[in-house]
TISEVEX-276082 format. One record per atom (N, C-alpha, C): x, y, z. Coordinates in pm, whole numbers, plus 50000, padded with zeros to 5 digits. Layout:
N
XYZ ...
END
This chain:
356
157735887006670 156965891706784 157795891906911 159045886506884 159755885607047 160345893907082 160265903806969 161165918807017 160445926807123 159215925107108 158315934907233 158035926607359 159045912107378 158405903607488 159965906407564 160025917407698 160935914107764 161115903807872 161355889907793 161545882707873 162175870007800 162515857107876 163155846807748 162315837207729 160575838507718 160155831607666 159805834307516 159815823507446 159585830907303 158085824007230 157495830807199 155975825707140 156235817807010 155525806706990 155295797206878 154325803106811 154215808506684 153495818506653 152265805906565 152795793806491 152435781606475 151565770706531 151705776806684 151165769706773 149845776206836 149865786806801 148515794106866 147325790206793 146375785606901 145745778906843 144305788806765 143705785606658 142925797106628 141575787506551 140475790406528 139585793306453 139025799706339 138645788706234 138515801706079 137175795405993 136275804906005 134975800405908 135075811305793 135885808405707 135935814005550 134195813605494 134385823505416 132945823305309 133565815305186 132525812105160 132325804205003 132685813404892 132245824804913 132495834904826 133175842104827 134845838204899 135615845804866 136315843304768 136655836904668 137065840904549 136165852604435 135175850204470 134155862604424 134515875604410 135205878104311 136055897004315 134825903804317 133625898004269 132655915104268 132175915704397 132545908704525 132255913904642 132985917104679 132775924004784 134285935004877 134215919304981 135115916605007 135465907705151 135965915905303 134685904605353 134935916405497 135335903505558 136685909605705 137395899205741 136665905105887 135725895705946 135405897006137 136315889206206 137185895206293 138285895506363 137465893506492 137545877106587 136985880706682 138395878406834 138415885606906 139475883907048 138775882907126 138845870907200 138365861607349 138875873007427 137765869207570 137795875307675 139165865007758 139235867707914 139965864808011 138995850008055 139465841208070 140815833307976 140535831107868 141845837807754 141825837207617 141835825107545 140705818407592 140445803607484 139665809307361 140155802707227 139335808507129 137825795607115 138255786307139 137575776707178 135875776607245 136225785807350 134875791707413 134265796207312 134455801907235 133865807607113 132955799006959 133385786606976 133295778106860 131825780106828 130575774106913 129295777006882 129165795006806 129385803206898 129405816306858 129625817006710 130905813206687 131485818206532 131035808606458 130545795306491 129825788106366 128545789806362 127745798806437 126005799106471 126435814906364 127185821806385 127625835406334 127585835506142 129005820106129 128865816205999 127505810805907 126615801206002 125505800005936 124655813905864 124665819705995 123825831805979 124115840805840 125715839905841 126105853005751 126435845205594 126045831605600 125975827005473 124475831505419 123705829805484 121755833805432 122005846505421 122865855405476 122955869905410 123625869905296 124445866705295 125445866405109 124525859605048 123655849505080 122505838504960 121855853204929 121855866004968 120825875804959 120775882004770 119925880204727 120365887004515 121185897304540 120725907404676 121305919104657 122715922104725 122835910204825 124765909704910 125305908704822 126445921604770 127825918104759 128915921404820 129105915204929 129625908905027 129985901205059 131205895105084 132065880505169 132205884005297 131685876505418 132685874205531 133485862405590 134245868205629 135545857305676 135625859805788 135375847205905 135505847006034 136625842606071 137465850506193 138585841706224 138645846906409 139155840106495 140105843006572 140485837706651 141645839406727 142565828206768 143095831506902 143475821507015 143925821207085 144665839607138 144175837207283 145465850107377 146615842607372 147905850107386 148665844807421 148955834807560 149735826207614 149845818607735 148795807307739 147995807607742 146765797807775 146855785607717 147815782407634 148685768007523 149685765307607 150065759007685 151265753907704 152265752407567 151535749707454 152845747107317 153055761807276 152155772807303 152355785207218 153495794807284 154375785707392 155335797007424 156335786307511 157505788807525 159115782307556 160015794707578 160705791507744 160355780807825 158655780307885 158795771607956 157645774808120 157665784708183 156655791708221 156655804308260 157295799508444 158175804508462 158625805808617 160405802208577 160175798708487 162045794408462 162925805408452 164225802408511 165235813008494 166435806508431 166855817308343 167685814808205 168995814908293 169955811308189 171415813808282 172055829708252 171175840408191 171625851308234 170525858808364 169935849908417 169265854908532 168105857608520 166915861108404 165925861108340 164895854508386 164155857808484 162925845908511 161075843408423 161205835608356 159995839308220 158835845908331 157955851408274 156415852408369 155595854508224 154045852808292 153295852308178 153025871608126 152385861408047 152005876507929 151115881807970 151665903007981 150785912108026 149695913107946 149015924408020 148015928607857 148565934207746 149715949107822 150035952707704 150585941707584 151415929707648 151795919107571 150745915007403 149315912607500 148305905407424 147975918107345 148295932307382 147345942007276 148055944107134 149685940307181 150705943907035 150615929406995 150495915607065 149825907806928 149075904306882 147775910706904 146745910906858 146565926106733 147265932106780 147885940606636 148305936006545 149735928706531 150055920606463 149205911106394 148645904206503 147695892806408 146695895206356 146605908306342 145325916106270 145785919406163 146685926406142 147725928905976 147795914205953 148285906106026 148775891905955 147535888005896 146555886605954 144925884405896 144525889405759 145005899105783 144275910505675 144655908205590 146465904305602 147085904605461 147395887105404 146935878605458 147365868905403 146145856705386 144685860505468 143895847705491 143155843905359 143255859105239 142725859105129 144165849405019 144805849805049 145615843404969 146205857504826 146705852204778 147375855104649 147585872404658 148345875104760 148215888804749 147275898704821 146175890204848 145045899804809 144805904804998 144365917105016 143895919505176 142405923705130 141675923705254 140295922305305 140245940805261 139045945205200 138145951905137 137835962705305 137375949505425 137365959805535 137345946205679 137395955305826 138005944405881 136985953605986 136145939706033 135775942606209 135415936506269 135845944406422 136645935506550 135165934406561 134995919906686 134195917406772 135345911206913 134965922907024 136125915407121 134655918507273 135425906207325 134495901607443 135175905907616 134565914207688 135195910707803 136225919407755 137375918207813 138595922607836 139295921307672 139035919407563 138605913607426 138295931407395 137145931907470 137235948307408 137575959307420 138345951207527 139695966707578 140785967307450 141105954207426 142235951707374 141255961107210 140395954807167 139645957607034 139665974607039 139205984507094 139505995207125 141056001707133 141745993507196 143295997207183 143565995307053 143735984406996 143525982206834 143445993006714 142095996706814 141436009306682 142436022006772 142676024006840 143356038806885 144756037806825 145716028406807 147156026106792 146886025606582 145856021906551 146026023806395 145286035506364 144366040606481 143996055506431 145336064006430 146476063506515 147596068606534 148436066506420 148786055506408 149566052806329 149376052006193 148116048006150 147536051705970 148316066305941 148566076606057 148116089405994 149686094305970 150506082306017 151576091505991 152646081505859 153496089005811 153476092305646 154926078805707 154806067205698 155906061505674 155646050605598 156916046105525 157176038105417 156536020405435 157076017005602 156506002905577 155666004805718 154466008705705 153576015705820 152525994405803 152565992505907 151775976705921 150545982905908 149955991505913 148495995605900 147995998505787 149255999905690 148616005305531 147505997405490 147755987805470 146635978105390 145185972005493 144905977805570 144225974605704 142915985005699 141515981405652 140715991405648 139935990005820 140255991305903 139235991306013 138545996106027 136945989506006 136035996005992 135425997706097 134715991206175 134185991106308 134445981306411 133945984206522 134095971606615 132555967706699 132525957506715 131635954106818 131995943006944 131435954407062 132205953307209 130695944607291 131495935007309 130645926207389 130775923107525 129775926407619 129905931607796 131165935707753 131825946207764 132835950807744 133565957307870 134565953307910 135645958308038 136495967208020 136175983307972 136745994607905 136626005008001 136316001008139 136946011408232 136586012208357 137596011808480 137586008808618 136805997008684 137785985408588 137075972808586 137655969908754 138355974508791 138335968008960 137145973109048 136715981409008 135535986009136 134015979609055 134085965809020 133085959308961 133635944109082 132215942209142 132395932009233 133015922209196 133655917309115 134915905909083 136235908909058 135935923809004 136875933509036 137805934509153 136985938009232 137465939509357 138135925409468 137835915209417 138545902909462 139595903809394 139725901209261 140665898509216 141845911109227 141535923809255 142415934909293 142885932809445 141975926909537 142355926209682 143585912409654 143395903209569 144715897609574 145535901909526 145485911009430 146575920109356 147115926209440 146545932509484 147055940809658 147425932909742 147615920909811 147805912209926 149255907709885 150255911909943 151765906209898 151505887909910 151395885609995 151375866409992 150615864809886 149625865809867 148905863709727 148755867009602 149185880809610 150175883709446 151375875409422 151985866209475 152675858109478 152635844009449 151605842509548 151475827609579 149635821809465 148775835409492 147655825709421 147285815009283 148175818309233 148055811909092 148475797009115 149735796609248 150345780409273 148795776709340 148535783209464 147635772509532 146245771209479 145695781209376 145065774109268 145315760609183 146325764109136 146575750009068 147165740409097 147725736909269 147755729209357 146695722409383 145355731409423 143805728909423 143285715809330 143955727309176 143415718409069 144205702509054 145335704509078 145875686109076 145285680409185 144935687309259 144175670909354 143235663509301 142395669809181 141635661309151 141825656608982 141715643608996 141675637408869 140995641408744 141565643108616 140685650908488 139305644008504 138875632608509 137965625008500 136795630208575 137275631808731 135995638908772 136285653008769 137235663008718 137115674008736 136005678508551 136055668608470 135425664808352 134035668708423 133675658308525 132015649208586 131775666308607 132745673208701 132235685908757 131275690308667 132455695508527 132035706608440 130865707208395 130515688308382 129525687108310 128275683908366 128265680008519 126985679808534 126945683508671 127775688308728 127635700908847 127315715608825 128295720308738 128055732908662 127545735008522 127035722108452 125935721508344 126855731508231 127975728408224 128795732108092 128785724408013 128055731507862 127855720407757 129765716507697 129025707007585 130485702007596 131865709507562 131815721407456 132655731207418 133265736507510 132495740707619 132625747507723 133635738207846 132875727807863 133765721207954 134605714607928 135255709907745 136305707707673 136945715207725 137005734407710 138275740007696 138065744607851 137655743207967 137545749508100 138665736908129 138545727208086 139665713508145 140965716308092 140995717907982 142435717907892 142775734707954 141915742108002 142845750508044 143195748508166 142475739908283 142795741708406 143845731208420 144095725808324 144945711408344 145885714908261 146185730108232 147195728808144 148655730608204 149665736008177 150615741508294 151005751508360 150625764108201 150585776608263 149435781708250 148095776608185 147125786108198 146245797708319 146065785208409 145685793208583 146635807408611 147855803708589 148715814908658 148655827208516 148575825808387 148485832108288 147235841908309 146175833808347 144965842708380 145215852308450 145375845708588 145565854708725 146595863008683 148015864408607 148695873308595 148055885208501 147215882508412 146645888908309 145415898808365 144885888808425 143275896008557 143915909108638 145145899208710 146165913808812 146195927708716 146865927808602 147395935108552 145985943208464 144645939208420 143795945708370 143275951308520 143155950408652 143055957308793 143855972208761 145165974608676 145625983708697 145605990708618 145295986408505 145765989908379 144345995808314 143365989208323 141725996708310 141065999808341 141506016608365 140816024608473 139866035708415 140886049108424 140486060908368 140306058608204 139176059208111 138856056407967 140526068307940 141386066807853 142476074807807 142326074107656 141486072607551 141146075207453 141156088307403 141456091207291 141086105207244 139686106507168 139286119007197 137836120907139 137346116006973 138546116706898 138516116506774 138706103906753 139486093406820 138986080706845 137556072506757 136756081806851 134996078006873 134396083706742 135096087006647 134766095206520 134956089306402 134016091406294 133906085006218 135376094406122 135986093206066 137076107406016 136126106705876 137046115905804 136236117605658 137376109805607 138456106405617 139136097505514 138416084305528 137666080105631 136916070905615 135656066205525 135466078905500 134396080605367 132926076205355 132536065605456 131236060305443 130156070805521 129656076705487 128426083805580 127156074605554 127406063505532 125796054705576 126176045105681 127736050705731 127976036205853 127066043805947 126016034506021 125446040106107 126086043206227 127226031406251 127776034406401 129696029006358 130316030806468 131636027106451 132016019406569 131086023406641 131466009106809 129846006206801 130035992406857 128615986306916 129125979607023 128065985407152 128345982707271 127185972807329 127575963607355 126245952607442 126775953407581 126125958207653 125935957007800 125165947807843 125255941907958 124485929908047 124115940208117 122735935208195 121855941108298 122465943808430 122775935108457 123725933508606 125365923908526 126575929208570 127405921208516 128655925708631 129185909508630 129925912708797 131335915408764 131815920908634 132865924008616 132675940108569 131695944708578 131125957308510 130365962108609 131095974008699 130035981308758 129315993308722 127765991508775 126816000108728 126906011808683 127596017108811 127876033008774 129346037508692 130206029208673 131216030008560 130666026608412 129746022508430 129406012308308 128586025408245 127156031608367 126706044708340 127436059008281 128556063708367 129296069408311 129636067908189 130396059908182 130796054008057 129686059707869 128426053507919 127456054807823 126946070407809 127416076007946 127146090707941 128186097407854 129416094907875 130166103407779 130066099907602 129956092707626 129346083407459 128216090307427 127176096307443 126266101407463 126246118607420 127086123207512 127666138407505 128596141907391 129406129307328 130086131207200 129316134807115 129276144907051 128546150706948 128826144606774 130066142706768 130486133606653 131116120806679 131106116806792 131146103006827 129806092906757 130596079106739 129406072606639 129696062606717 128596058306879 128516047906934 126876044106953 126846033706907 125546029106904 125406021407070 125196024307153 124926009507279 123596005207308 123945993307367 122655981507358 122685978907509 121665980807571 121355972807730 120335959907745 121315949807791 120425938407742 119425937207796 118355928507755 116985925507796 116735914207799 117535903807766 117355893107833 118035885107926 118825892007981 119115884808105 120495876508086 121225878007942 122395870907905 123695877207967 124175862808052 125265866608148 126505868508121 127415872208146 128695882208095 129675869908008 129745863308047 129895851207981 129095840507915 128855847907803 127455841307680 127965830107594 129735830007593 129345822707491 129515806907569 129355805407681 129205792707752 127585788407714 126575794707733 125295789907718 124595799507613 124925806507571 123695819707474 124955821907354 125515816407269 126035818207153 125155820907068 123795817807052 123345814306947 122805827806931 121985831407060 121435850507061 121545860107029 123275858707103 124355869107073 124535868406931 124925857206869 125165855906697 124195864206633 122915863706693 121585870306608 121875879306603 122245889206695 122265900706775 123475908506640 124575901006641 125615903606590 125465909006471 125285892306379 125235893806252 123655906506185 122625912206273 122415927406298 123335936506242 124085937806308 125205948506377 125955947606235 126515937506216 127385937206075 126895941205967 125575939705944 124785938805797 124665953505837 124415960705950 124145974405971 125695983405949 126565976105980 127925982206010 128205985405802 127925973505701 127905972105601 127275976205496 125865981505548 124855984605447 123975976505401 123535964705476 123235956605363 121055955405468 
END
């Protein structure tokens, strides 16, 4: 993976930390095994996620108990890059003795390894050879920019005729986009802060230190007391909000990552055929190929981008997007308090994405 990182830090590919709720029934050959690939939002803790993907696993075991599922799913997903202090060497700010100063990882960074770790998934979590039957994303937040890039770079690349193509063995079947940040995420009121420091020379510079200057003044102990009973973060939540704010590079990893989705996710640049089900894909009972959950009000998602957005989805005539506008009031960041909803919501979506 360090060939696409121009810089001299090098990723611990060992060290990234990840999450995996296997089915029971994957040794089971008469089911097809489906591998759900999920990618964290901004900040890429997979951690935030834990309720989610084990409320997800309960769920999708009472579907395989079904006489008529034959079907496996396999949950996995793991850490963004940066947000580990162990998953990368040196420290981000160091300069090598050919002059090299590390900085953290862009998006484009996180979208080619999250490519990677999607073939790596596919082809090895079954063991003995064997890859996943079919594979789909669930990406959150800025999760489903990357999940969308995903599907555009193997719609590209499936199609062209080479010998050791990483996409061969990779069925991508669908994705499901949760509050999803897939276009002109700066003119969304958090947006726009975090772009006005992007824009501010002293503070494209400096904010990430006097953030986490901020954060050492206070002791883990009460910055712990905060999480947990100032801002009523259950414990998952305020586990990994500490280990990231106390980590060394996480704060500045964010903010470099936040800067760079300000610029980088604007105009939708997808191709139409993208949004299409192809016929080498073969299923005409998939009902949809994206599932979109929108929040009501969401301060990283503005209204009328978000509108647009659902309008051209809409006007695709062979586009296969199903979207959802929520109705209860679940805030852009669910899986801090509403994992369990969203899971409902989900494991829906899958059994629909599947047939079952």
């Amino acid at each position: 993976m360090d060939t696409f990182l121009a810089r001299s830090a090098s990723v611990k590919q060992d060290q990234v930390p990840f999450l995996e709720y296997p089915s029971s029934k994957r040794d089971d050959f008469d089911r097809r095994q489906c591998l759900i690939y999920v990618i964290p939002g901004n900040p890429g803790l997979i951690a935030y996620y834990e309720p989610f993907m084990k409320t997800l696993r309960d769920l999708l075991d009472e579907v395989e108990a079904k006489e008529d599922c034959r079907r496996a799913f396999h949950i996995y997903g793991c850490n963004l890059l940066g947000f580990e202090d162990r998953d990368h060497d040196p420290t981000f700010g160091c300069t090598s003795a050919a002059g090299v100063t590390t900085e953290p990882f862009t998006l484009e960074n996180q979208i080619r390894c999250c490519c990677e770790r999607v073939q790596e998934a596919n082809n090895s979590l079954l063991g003995k050879g064997r890859v996943f039957d079919e594979v789909v994303l669930i990406g959150h937040s800025v999760g489903a920019y990357i999940s969308l890039e995903i599907f555009n770079r193997h719609h590209h690349q499936s199609r062209r005729e080479q010998p050791s193509n990483p996409w061969a063995n990779v069925n991508l079947k669908a994705g499901i986009l949760l509050f999803p940040t897939v276009s002109h995420i700066a003119q969304s009121s958090s947006g726009q802060k975090l772009d006005l420091i992007r824009r501010t020379p002293f503070l494209d510079g400096a904010a990430h230190r006097i953030a986490k200057a901020f954060v050492n003044l206070w002791p883990h102990w009460l910055l712990a007391t905060v999480l947990r009973r100032c801002m009523g973060f259950p414990a998952h939540a305020a586990a990994a909000t500490l280990r990231f704010l106390t980590s060394r590079d996480g704060i500045w990893q964010a903010l470099h990552m936040g800067k760079d989705e300000m610029k980088t996710i604007t105009e939708e640049r997808w191709s139409e055929e993208m949004w299409e089900i192809q016929e080498a894909e073969g299923d005409d009972r998939l009902a949809a190929k994206f599932y979109f959950y929108f929040a009501q009000k969401d301060h990283w998602v503005a209204d009328e981008c978000r509108d647009e957005f659902i309008e051209k989805r809409r006007q695709h005539e062979k586009g296969r997007a199903r979207i959802v506008i929520d109705e209860e009031k679940i805030p852009h960041a669910f899986c801090i308090h509403h994992s369990e909803s969203v899971a409902e919501k989900v494991t829906l979506w899958i059994q629909d994405i599947t047939g079952l």
